[in-house]
Structures are given as C-alpha cells and as structure tokens.
mmCIF file of the N, C-alpha and C atoms, coordinates in Angstrom:
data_MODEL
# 
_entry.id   MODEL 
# 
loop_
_atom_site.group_PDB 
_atom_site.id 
_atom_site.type_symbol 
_atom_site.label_atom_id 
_atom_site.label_alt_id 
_atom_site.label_comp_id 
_atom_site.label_asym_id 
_atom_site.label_entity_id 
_atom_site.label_seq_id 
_atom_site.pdbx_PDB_ins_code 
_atom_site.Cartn_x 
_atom_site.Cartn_y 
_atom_site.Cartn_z 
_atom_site.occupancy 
_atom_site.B_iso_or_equiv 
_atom_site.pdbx_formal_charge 
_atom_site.auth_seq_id 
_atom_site.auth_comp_id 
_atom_site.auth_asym_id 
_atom_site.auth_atom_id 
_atom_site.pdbx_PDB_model_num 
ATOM 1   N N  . UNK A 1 1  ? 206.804 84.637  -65.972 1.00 0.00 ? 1  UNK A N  1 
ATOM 2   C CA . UNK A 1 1  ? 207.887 85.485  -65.493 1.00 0.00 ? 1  UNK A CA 1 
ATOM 3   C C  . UNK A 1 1  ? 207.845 85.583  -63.968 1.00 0.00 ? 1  UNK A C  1 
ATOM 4   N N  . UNK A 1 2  ? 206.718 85.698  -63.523 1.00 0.00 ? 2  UNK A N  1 
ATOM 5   C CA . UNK A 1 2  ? 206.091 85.653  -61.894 1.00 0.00 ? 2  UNK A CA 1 
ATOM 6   C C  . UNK A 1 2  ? 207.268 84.474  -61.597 1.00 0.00 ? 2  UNK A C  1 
ATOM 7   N N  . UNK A 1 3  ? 206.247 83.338  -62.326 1.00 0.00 ? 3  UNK A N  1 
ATOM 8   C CA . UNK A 1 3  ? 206.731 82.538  -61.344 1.00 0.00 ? 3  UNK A CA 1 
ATOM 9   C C  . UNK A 1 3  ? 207.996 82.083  -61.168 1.00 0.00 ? 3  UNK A C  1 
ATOM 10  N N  . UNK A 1 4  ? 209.069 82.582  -62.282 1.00 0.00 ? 4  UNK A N  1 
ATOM 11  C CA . UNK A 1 4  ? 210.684 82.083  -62.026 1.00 0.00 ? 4  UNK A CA 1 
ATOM 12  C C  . UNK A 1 4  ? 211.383 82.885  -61.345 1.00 0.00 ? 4  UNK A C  1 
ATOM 13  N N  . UNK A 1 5  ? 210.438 84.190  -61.001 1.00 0.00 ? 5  UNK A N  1 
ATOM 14  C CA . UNK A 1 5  ? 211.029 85.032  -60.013 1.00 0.00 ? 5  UNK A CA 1 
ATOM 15  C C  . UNK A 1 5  ? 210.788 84.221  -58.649 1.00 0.00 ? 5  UNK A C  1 
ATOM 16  N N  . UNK A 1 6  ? 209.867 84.039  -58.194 1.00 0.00 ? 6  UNK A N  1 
ATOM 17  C CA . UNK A 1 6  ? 209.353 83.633  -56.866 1.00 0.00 ? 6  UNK A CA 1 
ATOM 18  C C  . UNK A 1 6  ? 210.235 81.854  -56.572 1.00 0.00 ? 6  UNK A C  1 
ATOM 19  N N  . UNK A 1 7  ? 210.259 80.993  -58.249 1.00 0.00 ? 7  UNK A N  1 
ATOM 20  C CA . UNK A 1 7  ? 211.174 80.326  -58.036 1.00 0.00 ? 7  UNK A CA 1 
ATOM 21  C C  . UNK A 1 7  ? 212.797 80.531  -57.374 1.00 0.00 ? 7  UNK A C  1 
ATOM 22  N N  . UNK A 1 8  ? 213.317 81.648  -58.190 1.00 0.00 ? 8  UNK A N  1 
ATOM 23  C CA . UNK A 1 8  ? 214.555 81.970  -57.924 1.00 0.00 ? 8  UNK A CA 1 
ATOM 24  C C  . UNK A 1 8  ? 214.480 82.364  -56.517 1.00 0.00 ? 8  UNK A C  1 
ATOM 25  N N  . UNK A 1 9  ? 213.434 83.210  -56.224 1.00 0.00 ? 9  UNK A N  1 
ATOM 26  C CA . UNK A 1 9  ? 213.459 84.183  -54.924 1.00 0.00 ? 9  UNK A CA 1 
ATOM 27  C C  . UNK A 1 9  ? 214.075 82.675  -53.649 1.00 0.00 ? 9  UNK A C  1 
ATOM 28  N N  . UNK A 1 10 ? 212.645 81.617  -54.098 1.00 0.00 ? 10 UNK A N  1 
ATOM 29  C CA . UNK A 1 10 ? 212.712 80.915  -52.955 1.00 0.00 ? 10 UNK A CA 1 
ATOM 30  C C  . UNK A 1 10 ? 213.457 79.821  -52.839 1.00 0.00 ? 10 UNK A C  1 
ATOM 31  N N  . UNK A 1 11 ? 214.424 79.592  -53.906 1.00 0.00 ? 11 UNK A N  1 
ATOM 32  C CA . UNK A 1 11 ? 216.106 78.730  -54.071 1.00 0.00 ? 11 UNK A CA 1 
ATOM 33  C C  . UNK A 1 11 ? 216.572 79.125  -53.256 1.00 0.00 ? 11 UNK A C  1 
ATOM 34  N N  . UNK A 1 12 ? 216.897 80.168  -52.388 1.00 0.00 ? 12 UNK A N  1 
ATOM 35  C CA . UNK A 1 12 ? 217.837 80.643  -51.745 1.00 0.00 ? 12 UNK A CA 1 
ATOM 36  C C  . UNK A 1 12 ? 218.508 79.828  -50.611 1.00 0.00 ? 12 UNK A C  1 
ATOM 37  N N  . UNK A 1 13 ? 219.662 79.707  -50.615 1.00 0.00 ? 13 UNK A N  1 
ATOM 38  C CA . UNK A 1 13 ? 220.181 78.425  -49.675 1.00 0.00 ? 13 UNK A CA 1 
ATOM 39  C C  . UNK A 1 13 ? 220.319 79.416  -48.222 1.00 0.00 ? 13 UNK A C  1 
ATOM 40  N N  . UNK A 1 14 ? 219.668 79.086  -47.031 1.00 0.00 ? 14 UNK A N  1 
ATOM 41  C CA . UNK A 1 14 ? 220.069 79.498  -45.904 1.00 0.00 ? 14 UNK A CA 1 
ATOM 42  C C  . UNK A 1 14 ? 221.285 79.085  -45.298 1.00 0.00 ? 14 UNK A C  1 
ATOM 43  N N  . UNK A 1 15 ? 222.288 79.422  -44.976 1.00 0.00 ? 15 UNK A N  1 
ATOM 44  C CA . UNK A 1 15 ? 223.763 78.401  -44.406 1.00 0.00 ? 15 UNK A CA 1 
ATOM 45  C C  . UNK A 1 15 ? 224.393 79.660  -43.420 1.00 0.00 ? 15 UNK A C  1 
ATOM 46  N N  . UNK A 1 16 ? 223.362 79.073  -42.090 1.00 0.00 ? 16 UNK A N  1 
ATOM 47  C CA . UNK A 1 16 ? 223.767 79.492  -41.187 1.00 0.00 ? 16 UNK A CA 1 
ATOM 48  C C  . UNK A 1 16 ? 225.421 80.112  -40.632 1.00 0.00 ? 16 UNK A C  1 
ATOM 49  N N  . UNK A 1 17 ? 226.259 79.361  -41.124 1.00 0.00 ? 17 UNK A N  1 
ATOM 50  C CA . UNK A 1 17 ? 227.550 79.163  -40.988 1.00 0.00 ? 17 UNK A CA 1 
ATOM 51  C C  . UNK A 1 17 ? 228.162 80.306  -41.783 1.00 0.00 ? 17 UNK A C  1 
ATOM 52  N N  . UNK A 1 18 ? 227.201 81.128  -42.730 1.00 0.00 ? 18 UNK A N  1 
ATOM 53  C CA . UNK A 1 18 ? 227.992 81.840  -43.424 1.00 0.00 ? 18 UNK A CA 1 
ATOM 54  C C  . UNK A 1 18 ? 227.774 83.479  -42.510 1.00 0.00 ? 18 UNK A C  1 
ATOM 55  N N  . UNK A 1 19 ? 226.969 83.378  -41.505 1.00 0.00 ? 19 UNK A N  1 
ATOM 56  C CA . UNK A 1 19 ? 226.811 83.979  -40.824 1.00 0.00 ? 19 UNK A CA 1 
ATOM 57  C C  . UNK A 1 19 ? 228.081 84.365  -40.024 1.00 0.00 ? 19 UNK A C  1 
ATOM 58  N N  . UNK A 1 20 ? 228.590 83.339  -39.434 1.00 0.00 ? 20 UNK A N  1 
ATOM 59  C CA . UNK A 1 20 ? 229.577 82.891  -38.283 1.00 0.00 ? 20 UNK A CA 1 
ATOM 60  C C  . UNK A 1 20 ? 230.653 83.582  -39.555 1.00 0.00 ? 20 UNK A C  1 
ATOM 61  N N  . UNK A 1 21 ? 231.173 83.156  -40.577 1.00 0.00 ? 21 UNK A N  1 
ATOM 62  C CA . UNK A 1 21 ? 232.273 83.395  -41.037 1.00 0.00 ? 21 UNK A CA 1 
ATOM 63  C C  . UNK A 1 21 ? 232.317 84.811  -41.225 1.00 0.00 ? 21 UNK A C  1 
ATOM 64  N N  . UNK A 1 22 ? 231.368 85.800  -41.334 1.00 0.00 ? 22 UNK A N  1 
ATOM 65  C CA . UNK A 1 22 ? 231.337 86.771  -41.891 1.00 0.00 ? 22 UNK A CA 1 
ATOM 66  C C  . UNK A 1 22 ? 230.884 87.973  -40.413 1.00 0.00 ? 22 UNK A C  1 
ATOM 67  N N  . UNK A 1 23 ? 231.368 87.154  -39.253 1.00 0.00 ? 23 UNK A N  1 
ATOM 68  C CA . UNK A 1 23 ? 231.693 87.863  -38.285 1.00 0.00 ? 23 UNK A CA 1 
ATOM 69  C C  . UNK A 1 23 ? 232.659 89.108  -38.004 1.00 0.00 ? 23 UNK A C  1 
ATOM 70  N N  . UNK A 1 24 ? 233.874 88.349  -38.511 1.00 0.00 ? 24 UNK A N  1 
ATOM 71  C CA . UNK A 1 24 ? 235.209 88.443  -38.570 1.00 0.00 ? 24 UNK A CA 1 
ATOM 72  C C  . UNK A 1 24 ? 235.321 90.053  -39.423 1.00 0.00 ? 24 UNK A C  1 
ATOM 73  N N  . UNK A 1 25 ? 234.567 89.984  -40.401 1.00 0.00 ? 25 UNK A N  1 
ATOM 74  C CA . UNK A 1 25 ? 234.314 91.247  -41.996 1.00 0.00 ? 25 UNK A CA 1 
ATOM 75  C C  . UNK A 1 25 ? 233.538 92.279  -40.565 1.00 0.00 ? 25 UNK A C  1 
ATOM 76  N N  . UNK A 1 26 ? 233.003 92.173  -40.147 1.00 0.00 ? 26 UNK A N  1 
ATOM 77  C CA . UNK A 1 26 ? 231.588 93.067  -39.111 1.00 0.00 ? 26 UNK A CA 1 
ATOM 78  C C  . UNK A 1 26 ? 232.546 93.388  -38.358 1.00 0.00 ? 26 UNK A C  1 
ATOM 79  N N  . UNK A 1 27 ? 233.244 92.533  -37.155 1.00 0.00 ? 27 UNK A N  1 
ATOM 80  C CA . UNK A 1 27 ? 234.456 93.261  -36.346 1.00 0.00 ? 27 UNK A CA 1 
ATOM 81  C C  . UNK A 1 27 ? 234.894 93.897  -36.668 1.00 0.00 ? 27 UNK A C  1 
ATOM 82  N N  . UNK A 1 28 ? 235.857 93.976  -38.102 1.00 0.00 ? 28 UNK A N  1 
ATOM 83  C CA . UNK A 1 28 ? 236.824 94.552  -38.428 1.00 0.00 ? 28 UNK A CA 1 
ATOM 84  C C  . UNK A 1 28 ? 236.122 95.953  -38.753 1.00 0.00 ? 28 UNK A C  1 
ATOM 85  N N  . UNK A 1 29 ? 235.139 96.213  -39.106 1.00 0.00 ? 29 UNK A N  1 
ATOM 86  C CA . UNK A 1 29 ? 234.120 97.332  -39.353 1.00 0.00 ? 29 UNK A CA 1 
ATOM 87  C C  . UNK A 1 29 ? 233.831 97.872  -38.032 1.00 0.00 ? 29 UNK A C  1 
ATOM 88  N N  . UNK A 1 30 ? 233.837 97.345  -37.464 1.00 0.00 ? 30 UNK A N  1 
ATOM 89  C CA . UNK A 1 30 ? 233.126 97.957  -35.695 1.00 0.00 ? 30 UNK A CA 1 
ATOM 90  C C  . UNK A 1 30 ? 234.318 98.499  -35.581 1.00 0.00 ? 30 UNK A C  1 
ATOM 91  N N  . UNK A 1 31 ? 235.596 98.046  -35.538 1.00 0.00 ? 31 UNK A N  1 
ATOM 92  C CA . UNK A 1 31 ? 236.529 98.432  -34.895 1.00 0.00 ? 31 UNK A CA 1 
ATOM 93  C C  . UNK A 1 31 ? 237.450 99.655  -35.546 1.00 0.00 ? 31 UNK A C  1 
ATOM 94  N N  . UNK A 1 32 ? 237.229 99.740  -37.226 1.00 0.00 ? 32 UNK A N  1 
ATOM 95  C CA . UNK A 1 32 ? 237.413 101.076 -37.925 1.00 0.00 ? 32 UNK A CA 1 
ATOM 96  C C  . UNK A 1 32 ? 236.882 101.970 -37.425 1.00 0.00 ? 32 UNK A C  1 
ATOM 97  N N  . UNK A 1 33 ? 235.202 101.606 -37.362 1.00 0.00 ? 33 UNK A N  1 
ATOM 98  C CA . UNK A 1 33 ? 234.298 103.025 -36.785 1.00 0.00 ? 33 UNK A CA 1 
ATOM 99  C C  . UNK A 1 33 ? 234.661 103.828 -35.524 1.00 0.00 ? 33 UNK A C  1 
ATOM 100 N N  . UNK A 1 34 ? 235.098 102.403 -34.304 1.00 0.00 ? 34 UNK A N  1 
ATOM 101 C CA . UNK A 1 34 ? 236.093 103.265 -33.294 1.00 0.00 ? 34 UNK A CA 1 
ATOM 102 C C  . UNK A 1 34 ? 237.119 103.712 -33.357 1.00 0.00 ? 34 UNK A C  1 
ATOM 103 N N  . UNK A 1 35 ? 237.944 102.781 -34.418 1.00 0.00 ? 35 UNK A N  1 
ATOM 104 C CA . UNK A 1 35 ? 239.098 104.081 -34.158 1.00 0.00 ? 35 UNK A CA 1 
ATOM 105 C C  . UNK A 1 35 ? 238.940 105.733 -34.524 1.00 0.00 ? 35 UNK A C  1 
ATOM 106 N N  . UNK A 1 36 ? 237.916 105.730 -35.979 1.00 0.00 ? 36 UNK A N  1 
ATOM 107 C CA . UNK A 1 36 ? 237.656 106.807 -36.033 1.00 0.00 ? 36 UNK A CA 1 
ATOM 108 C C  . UNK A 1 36 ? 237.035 107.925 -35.572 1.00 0.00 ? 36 UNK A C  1 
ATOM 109 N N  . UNK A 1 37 ? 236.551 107.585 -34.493 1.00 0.00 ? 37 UNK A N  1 
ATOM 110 C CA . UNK A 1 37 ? 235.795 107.768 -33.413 1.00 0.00 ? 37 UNK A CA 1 
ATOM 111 C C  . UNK A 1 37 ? 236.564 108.123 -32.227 1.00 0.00 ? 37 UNK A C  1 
ATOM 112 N N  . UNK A 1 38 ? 237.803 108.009 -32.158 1.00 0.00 ? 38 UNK A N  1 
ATOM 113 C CA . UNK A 1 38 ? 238.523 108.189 -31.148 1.00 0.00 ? 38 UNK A CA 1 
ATOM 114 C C  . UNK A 1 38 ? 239.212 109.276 -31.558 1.00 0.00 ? 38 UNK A C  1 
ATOM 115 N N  . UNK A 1 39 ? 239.883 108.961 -32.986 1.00 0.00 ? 39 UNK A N  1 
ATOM 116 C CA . UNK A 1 39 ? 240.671 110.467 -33.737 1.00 0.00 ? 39 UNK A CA 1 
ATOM 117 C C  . UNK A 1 39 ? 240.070 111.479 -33.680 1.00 0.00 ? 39 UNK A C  1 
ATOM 118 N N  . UNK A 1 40 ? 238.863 111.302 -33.958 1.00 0.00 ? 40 UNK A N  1 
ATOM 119 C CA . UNK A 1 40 ? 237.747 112.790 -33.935 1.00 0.00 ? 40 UNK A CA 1 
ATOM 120 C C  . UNK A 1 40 ? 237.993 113.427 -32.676 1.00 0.00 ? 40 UNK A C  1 
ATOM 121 N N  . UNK A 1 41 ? 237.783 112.485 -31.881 1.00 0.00 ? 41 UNK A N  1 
ATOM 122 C CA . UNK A 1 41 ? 237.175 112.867 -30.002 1.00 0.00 ? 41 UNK A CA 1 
ATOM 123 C C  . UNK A 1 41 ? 239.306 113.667 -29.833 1.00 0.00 ? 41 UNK A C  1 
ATOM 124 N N  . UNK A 1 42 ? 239.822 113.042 -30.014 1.00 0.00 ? 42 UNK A N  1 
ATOM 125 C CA . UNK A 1 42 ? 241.410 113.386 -29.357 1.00 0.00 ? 42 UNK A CA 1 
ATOM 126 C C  . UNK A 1 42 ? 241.287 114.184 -30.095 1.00 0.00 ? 42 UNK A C  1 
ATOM 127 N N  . UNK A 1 43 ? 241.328 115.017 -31.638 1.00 0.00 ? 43 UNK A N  1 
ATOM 128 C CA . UNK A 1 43 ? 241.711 115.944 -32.223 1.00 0.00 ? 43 UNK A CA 1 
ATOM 129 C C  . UNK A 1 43 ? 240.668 117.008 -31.711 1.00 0.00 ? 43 UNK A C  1 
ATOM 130 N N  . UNK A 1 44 ? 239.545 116.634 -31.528 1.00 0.00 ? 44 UNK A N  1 
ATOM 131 C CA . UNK A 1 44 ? 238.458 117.788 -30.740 1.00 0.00 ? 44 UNK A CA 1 
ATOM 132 C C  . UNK A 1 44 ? 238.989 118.274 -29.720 1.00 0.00 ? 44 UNK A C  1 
ATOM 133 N N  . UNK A 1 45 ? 239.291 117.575 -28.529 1.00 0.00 ? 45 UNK A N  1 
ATOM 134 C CA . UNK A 1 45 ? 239.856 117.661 -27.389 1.00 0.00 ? 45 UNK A CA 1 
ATOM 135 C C  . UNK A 1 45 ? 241.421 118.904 -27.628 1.00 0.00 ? 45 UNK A C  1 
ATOM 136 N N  . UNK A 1 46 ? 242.147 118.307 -28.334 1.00 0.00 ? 46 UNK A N  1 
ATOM 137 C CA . UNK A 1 46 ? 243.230 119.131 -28.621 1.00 0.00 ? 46 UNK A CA 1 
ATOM 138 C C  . UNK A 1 46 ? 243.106 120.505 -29.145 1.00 0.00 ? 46 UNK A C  1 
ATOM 139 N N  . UNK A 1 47 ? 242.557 120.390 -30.097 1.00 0.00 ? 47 UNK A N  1 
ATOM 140 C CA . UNK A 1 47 ? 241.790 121.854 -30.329 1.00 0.00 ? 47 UNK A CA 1 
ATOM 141 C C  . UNK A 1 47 ? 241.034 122.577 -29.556 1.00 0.00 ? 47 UNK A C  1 
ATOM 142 N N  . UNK A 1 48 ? 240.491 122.047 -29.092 1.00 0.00 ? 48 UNK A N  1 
ATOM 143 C CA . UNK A 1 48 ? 239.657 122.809 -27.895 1.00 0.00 ? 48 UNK A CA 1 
ATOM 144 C C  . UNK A 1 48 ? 240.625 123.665 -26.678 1.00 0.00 ? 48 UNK A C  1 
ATOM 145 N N  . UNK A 1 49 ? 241.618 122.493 -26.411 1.00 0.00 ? 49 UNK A N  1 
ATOM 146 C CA . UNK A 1 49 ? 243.089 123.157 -25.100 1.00 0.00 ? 49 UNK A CA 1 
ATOM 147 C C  . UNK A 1 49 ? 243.459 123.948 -25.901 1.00 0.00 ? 49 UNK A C  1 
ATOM 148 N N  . UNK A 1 50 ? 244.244 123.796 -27.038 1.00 0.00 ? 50 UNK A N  1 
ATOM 149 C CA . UNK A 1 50 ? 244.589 124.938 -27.786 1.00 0.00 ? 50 UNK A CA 1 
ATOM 150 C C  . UNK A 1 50 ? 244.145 126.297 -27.966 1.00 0.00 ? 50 UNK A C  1 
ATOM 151 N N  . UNK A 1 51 ? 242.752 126.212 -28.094 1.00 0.00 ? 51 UNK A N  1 
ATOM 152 C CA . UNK A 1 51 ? 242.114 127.354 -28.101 1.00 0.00 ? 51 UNK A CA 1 
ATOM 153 C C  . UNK A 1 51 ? 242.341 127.750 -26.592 1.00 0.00 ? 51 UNK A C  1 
ATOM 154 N N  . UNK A 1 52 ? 241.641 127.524 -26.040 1.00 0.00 ? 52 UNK A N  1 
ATOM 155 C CA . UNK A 1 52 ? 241.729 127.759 -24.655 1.00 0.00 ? 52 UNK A CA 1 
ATOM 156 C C  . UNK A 1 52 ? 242.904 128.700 -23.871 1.00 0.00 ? 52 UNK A C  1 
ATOM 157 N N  . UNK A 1 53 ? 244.197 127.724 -24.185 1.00 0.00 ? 53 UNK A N  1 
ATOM 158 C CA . UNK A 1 53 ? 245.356 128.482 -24.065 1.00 0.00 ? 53 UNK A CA 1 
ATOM 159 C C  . UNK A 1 53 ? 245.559 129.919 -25.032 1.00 0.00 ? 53 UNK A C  1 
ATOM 160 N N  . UNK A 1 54 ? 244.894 129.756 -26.166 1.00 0.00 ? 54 UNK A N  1 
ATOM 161 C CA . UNK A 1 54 ? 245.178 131.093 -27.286 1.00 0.00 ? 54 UNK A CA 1 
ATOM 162 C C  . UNK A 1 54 ? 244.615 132.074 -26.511 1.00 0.00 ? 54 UNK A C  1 
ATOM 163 N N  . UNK A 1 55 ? 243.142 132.099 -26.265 1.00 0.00 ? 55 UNK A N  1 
ATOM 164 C CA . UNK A 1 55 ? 242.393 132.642 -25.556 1.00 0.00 ? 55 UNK A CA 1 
ATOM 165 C C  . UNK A 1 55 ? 242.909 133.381 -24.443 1.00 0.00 ? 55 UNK A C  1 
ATOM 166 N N  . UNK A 1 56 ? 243.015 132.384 -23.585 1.00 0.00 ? 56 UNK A N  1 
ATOM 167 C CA . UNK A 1 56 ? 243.993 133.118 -22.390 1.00 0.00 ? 56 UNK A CA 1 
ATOM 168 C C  . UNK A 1 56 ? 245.476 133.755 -22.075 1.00 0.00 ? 56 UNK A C  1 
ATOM 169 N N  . UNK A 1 57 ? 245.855 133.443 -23.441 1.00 0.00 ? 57 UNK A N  1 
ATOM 170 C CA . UNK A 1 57 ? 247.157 134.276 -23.236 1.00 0.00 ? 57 UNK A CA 1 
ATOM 171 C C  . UNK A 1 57 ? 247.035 135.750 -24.344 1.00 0.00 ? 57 UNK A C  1 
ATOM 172 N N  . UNK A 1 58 ? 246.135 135.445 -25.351 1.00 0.00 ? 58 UNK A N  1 
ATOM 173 C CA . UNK A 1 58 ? 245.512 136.995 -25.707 1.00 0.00 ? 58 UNK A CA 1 
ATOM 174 C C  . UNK A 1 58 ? 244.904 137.492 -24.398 1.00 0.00 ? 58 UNK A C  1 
ATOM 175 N N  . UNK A 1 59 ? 243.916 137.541 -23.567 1.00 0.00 ? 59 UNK A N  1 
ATOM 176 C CA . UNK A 1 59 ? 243.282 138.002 -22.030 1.00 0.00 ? 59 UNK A CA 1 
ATOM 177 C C  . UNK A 1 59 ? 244.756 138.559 -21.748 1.00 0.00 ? 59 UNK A C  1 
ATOM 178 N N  . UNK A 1 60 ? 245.505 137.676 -21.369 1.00 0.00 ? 60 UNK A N  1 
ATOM 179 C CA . UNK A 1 60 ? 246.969 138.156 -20.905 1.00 0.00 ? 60 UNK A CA 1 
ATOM 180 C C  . UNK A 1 60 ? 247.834 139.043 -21.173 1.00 0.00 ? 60 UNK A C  1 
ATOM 181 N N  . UNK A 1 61 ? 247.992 139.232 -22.753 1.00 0.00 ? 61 UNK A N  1 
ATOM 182 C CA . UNK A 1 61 ? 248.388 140.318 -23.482 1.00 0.00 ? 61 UNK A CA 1 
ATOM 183 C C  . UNK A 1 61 ? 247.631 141.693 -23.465 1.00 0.00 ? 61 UNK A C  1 
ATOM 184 N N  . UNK A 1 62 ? 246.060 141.229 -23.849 1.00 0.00 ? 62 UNK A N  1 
ATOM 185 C CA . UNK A 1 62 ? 245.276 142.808 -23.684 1.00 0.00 ? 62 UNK A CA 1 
ATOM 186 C C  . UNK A 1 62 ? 245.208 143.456 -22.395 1.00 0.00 ? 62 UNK A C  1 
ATOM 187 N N  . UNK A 1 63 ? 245.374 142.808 -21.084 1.00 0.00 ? 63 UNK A N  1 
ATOM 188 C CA . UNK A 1 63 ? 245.736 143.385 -19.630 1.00 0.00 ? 63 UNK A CA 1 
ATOM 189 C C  . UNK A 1 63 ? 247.111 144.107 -19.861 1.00 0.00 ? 63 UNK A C  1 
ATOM 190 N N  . UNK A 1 64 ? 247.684 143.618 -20.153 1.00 0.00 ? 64 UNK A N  1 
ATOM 191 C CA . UNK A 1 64 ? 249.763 144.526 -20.464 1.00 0.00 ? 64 UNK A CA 1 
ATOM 192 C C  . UNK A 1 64 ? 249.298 145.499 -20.995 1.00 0.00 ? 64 UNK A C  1 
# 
C-alpha cells in the first residue's frame, strides 16, 4: 500500500507551463482583492465625512 502511494506520489508530471497559464486565474484574484479593497477604504472614508458633518452641525444646533 506504501509503496503505490509513494508510486503515485512520485508520477507527478511537473509542466512548468501550467504555471504560466494559470497566471491569468492569480491576476484576476489580485485584482478582485483590490477592488474590494478600495470599496471598503471609499465607503470608510464617506462615512467617516458624514459623521463628521453630523457631528458638527449637532455642535451647531446645541450652541442655538
């Protein structure tokens, strides 16, 4: 049983090339993670002014 494992294990075809093709799959992954990465950061950002402005125009109101 060993040994048709260690057979099978060490069949394994190396093909460099499948490397290269499967670039393309990895980009497209890098480049999801930034976009989502950007939505976070802009919707943080927006919320944050938002508050900000809430903030200061309650200050504004409790002075009246």
């Amino acid at each position: 049983m060993l040994a048709n494992f260690l057979t099978a294990f060490f069949a394994i075809n190396f093909q460099p090339m499948e490397f290269v093709h499967n670039l393309y799959y990895m980009g497209m992954g890098m480049l999801c993670i930034i976009l989502v990465m950007l939505v976070i950061i802009v919707a943080t950002t927006l919320l944050n002014k938002a508050a900000i402005k809430l903030s200061e125009k309650k200050k504004d109101n409790d002075k009246e």
